[in-house]
C-alpha positions as CSV (number, residue, x, y, z in Angstrom):
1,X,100.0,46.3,-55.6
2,X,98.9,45.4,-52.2
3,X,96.3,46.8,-50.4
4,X,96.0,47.5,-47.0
5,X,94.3,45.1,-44.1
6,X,91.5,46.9,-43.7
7,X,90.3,46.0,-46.9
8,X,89.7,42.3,-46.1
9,X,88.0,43.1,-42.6
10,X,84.6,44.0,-44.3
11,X,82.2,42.9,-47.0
12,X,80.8,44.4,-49.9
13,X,77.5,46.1,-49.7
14,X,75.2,43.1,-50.9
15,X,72.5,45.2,-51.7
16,X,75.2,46.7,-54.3
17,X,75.5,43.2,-55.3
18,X,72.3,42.2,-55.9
19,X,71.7,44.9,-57.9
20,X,75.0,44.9,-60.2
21,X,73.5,41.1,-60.8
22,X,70.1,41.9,-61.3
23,X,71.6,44.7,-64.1
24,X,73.8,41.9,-65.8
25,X,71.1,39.9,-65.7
26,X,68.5,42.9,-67.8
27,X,71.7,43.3,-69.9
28,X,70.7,39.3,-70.5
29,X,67.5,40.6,-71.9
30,X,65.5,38.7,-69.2
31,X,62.6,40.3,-67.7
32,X,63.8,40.9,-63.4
33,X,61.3,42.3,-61.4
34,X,63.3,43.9,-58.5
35,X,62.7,44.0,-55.3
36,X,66.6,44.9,-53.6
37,X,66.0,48.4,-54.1
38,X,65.9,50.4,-51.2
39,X,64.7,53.7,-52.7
40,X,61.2,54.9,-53.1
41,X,59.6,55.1,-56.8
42,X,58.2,58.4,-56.5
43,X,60.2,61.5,-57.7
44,X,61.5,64.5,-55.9
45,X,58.6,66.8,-55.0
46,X,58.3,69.4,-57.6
47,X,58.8,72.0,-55.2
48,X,62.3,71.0,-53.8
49,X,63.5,70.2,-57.4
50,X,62.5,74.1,-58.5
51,X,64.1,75.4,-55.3
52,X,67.2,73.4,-56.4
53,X,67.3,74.8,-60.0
54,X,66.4,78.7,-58.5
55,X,69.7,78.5,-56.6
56,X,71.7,77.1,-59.7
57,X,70.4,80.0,-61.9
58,X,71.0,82.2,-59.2
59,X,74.8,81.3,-59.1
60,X,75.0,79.4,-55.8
61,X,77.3,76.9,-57.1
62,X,80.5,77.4,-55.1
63,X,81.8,75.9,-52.0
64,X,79.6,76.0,-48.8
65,X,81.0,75.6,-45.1
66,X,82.3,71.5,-44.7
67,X,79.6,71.1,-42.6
68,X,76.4,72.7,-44.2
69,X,75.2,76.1,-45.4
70,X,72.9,77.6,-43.1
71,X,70.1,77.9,-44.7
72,X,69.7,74.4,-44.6
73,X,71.1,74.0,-40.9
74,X,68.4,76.5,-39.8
75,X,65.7,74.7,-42.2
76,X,66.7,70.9,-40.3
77,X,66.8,72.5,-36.5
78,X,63.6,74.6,-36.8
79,X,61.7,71.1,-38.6
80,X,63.3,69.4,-35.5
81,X,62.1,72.0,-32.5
82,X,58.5,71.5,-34.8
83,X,58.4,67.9,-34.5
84,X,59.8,67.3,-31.0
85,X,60.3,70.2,-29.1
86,X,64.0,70.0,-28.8
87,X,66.0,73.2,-30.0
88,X,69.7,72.6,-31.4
89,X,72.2,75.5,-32.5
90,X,74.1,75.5,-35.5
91,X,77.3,74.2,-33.9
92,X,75.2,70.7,-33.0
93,X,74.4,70.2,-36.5
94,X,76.3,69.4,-40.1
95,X,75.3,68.0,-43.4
96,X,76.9,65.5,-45.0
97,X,76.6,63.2,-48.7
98,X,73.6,61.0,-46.8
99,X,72.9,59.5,-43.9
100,X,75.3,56.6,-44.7
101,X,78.1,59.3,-45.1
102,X,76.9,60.7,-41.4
103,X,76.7,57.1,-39.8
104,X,80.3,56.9,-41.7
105,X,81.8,60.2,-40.2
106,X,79.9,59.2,-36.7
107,X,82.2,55.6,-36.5
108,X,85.2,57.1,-37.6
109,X,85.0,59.8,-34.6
110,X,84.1,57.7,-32.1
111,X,85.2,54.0,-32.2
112,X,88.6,52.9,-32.5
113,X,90.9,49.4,-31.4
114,X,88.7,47.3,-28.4
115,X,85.4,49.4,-28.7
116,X,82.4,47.7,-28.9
117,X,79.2,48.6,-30.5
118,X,76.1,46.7,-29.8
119,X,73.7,47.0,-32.9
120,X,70.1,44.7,-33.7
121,X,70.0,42.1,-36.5
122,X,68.6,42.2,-38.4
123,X,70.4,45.8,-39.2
124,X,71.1,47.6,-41.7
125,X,73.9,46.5,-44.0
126,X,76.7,49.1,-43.3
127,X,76.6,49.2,-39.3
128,X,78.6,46.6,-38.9
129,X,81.3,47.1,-41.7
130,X,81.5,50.9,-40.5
131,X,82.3,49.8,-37.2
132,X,85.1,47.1,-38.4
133,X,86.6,50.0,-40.5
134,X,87.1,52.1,-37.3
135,X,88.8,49.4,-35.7
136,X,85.8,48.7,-33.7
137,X,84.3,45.5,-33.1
138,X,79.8,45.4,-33.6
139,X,78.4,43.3,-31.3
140,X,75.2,41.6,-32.3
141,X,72.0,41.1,-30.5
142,X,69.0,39.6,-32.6
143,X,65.7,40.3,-32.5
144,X,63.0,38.0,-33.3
145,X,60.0,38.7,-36.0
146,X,57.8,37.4,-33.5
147,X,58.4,40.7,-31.0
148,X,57.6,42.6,-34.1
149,X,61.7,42.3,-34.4
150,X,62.2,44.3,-31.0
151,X,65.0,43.2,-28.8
152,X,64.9,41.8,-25.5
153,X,66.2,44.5,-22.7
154,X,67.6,42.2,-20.5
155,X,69.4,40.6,-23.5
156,X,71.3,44.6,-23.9
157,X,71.6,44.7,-20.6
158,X,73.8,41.8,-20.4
159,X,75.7,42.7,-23.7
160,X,77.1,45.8,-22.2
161,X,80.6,45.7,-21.2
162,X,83.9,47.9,-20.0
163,X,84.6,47.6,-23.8
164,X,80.7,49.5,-24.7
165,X,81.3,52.2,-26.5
166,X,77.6,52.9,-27.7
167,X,74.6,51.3,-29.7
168,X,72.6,51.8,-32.8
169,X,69.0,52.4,-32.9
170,X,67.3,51.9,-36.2
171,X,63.6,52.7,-35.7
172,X,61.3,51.9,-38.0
173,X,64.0,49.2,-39.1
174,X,65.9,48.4,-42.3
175,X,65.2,45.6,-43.2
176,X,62.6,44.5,-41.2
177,X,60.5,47.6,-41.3
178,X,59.9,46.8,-37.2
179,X,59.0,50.4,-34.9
180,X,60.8,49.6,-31.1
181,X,58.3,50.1,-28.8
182,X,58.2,52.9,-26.6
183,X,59.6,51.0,-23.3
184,X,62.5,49.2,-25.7
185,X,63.8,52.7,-26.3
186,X,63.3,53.9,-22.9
187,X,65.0,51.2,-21.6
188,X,67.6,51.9,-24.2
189,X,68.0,55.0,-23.1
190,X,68.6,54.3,-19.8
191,X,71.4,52.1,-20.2
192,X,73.3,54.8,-22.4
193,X,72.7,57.3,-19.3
194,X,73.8,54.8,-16.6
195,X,76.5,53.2,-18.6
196,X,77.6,57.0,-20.3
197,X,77.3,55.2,-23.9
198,X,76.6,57.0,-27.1
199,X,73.4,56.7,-28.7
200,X,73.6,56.7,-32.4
201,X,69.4,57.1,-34.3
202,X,69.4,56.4,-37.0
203,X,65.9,57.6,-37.7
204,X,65.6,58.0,-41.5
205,X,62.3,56.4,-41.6
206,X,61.0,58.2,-39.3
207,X,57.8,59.7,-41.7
208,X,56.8,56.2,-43.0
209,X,55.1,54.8,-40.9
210,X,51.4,53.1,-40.7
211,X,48.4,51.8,-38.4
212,X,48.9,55.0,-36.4
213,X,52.8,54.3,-34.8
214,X,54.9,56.6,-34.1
215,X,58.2,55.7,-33.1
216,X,59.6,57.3,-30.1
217,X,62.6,60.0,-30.8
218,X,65.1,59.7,-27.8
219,X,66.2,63.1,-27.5
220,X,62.9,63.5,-26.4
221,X,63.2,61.2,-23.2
222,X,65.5,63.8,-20.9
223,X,68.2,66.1,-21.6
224,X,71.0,63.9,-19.9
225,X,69.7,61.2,-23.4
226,X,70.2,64.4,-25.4
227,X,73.1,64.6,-24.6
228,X,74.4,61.5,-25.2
229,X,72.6,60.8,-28.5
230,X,73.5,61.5,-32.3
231,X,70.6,61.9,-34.5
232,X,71.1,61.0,-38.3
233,X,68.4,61.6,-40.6
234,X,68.3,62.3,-44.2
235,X,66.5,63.1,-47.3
236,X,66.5,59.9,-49.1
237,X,63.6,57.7,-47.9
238,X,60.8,60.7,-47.3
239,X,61.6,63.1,-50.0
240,X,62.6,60.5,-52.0
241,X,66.3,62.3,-53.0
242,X,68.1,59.2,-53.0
243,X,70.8,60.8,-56.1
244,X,70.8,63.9,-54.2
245,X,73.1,62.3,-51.4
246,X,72.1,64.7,-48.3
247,X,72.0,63.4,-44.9
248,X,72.4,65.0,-41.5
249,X,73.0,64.5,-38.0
250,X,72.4,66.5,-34.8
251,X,74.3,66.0,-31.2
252,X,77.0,67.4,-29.1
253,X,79.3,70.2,-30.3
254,X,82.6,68.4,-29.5
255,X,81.2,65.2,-31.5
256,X,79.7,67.5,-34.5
257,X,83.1,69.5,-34.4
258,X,85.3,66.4,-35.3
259,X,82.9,65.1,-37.5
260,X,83.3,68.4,-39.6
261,X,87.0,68.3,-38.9
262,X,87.0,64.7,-40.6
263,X,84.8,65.5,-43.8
264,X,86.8,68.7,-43.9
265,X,89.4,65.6,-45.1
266,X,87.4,63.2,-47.0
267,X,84.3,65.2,-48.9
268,X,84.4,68.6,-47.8
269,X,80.7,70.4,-48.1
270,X,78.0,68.3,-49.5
271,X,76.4,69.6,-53.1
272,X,75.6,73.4,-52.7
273,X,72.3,73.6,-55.1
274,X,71.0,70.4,-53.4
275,X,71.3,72.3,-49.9
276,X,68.8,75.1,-50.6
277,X,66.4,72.1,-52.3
278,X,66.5,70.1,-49.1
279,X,66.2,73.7,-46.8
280,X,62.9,74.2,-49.2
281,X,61.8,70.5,-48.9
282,X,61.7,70.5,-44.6
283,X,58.6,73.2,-45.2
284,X,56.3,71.4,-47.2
285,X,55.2,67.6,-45.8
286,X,51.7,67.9,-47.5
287,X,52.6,65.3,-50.8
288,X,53.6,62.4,-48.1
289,X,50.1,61.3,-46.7
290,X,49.6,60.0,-50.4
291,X,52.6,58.3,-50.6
292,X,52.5,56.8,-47.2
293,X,48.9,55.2,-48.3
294,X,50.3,54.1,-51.6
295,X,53.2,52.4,-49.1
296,X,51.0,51.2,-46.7
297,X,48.5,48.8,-49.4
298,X,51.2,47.7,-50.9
299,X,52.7,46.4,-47.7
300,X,49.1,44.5,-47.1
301,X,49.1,43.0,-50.9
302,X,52.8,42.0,-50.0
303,X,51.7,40.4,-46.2
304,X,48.9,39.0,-47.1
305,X,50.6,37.0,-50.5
306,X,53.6,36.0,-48.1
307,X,51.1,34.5,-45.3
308,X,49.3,32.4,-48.2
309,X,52.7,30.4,-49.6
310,X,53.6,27.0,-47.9
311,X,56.1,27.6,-45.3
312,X,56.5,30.9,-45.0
313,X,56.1,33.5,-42.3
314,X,56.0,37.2,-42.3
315,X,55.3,40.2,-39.9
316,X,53.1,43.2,-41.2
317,X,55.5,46.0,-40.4
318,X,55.1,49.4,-39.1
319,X,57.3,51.6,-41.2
320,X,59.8,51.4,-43.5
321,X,58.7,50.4,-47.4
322,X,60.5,46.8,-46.9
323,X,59.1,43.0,-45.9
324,X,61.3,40.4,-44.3
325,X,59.7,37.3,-43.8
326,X,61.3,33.9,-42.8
327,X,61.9,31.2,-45.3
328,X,63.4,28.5,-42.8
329,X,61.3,26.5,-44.1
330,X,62.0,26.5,-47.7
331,X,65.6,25.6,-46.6
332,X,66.7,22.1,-47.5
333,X,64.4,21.7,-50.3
334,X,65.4,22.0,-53.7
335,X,64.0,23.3,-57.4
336,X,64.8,22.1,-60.5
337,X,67.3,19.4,-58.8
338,X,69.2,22.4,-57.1
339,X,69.4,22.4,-53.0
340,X,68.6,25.6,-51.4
341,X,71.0,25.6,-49.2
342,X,70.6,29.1,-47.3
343,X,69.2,32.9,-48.1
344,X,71.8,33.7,-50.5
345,X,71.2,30.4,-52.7
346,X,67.7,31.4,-52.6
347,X,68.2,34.6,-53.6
348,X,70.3,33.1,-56.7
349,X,67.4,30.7,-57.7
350,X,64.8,33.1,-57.5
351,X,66.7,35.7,-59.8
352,X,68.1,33.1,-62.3
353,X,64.2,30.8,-61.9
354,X,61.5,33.1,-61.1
355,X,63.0,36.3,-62.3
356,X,62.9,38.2,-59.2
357,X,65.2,39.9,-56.7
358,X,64.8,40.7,-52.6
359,X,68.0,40.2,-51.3
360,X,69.4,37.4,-48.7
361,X,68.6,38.2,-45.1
362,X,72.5,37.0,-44.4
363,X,73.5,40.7,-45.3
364,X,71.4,41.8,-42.4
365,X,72.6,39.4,-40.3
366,X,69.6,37.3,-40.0
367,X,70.0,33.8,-42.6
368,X,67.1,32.5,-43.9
369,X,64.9,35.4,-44.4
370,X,65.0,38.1,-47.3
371,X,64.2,41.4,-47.6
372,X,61.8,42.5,-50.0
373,X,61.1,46.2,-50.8
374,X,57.3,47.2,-51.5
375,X,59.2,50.8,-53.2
376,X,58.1,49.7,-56.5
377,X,55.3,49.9,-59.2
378,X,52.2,47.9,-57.5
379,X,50.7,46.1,-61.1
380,X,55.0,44.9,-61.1
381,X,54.8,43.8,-57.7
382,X,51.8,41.7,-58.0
383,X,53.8,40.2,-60.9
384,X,56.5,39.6,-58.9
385,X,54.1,37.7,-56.3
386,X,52.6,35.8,-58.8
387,X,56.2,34.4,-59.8
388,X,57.0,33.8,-56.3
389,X,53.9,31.7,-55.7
390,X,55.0,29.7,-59.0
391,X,58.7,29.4,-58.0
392,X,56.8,27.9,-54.8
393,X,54.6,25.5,-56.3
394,X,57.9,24.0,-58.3
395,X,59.5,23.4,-55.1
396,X,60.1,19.9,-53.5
């Protein structure tokens, strides 16, 4: 049977990948410590989960609208007008099966055949393959650890084109963790307005964050960038609901319309129970200081065992629960006779050799770094560290 084109115009999620090998490798018997996942450790608050189970008993099990029952819209646009002023109606917001389905249901609506889409490497790893599937093209700008992994303006600036269609904003950053500063996203901002781009924020991060940041939200900046910019959030990453699959985005009617129009197609309405969990969930922020501070020293063990190996550099970042430091350096050498030739052959050696997983900064779009999360056990990931050190020490 053949399969369409579109098949062979993206990649596999390597995240996915790393994990399926890290399970055949358990399946082994052998002892990985993993750091590829991109989930936290910590459960569903016990709250959400009862709200969940009150509206199974209580028989709300059937088919919501495509686009979000409205208790839960309400819940998301009164936690929005909370945290930053901005008040939304329930036409200008839908739920879908997680933020990926919203960035999903986002490309398909917007970019088609000759659009361009400027997004920052490193990025996270669906951007650019959502884009592709459109029809689409993603252009890349990179941004260097250095800068805290910011981009240059002038760089954006000069990437824009008749072709622009709009640009991605991940802030705090998956992988690197990196917060934009406030005059990046300003700046941002003002090209979508002068250029009349969309801006898609991906802000799912947006609660973990450390050392006092707090990334700038760009509806905030005017009205005209509120008008021109999709927010997508979720539940995932803060209320750690990562099998839930709930995600959500906010921006213009048309824009929301279609996107209902084309999950009315696909999905239909995300999981009904789960709704009135997530509603409950947007009231109660109390459990995440903890969390956040459990998040936050294990990101210092993490920097400070990264800074100490031979070769390698990494940047404490601001949010996020991942690490992505650069192993240029390591590249060209070899272990065991065996060359490391670039991230992913890294990644290989250090899964098969030092039983551990991050995952190859090439599926970000940034080679020789990888991506380590910190969501884990802390006594695990000192153990991981200590087999990194000795995968280190074996090198030559």
């Amino acid at each position: 049977m053949k399969l369409a084109k579109r098949m062979s115009s993206f990649a596999p999620s390597a995240t996915m990948a790393i994990g399926a090998l890290v399970n055949e490798k358990r399946n082994e018997g052998k002892d990985i410590i993993g750091f590829s996942a991109g989930e936290p450790d910590f459960d569903v608050p016990d709250f959400a989960k009862e709200a969940a189970i009150k509206a199974i008993r209580e028989g709300k099990n059937k088919y919501t609208p495509v686009g979000g029952h409205d208790v839960l819209k309400d819940a998301i646009i009164n936690h929005i007008k909370k945290e930053t002023g901005i008040s939304y109606t329930k036409k200008e917001v839908m739920v879908s099966l997680g933020g990926k389905h919203s960035l999903y249901n986002i490309s398909q609506v917007l970019f088609e055949e000759g659009d361009e889409v400027i997004i920052f490497a490193p990025y996270w790893v669906s951007y650019p393959d959502q884009i592709k599937l459109a029809g689409g093209k993603p252009v890349i700008i990179n941004c260097a650890g250095e800068n805290g992994f910011n981009p240059d303006p002038d760089e954006i600036t000069a990437k824009i084109t008749e072709k622009t269609k709009g640009i991605i904003l991940n802030s705090p950053s998956n992988p690197s963790g990196g917060v934009f500063t406030d005059a990046v996203v300003r700046k941002i901002a003002d090209l979508v307005v002068k250029h009349n781009l969309v801006l898609i924020s991906d802000e799912i991060y947006d609660k973990i964050v450390y050392d006092g940041v707090k990334p700038l939200a760009p509806i905030t900046i005017s009205e005209e960038v509120r008008k021109r910019t999709l927010l997508v959030n979720g539940f995932s990453k803060t209320f750690s609901m990562t099998g839930w699959r709930l995600g959500y985005t906010l921006g213009p009617q048309d824009i929301i319309s279609a996107m209902v129009k084309i999950q009315g197609q696909s999905t239909s309405n995300p999981v009904t129970p789960m709704q009135f969990g997530a509603a409950e969930a947007l009231c109660d922020f109390s459990f995440l200081s903890e969390r956040v501070e459990t998040f936050r020293e294990r990101r210092d063990i993490m920097v400070k065992a990264m800074n100490l190996l031979d070769g390698v550099e990494s940047v404490s970042p601001k949010g996020a629960f991942y690490l992505f430091p650069d192993f240029s350096k390591w590249i060209g050498k070899t272990v065991d006779g065996e060359r490391i030739d670039n991230s992913l052959k890294l990644t290989e050696l250090l899964i098969e050799k030092a039983l551990i997983a991050p995952v190859p900064g090439s599926a970000f779009g940034m080679e020789n770094h990888l991506r380590f999360s910190y969501a884990m056990d802390t006594e695990r990931l000192k153990e991981g560290l200590v087999r990194l050190a000795d995968f280190a020490k074996r090198m030559s």
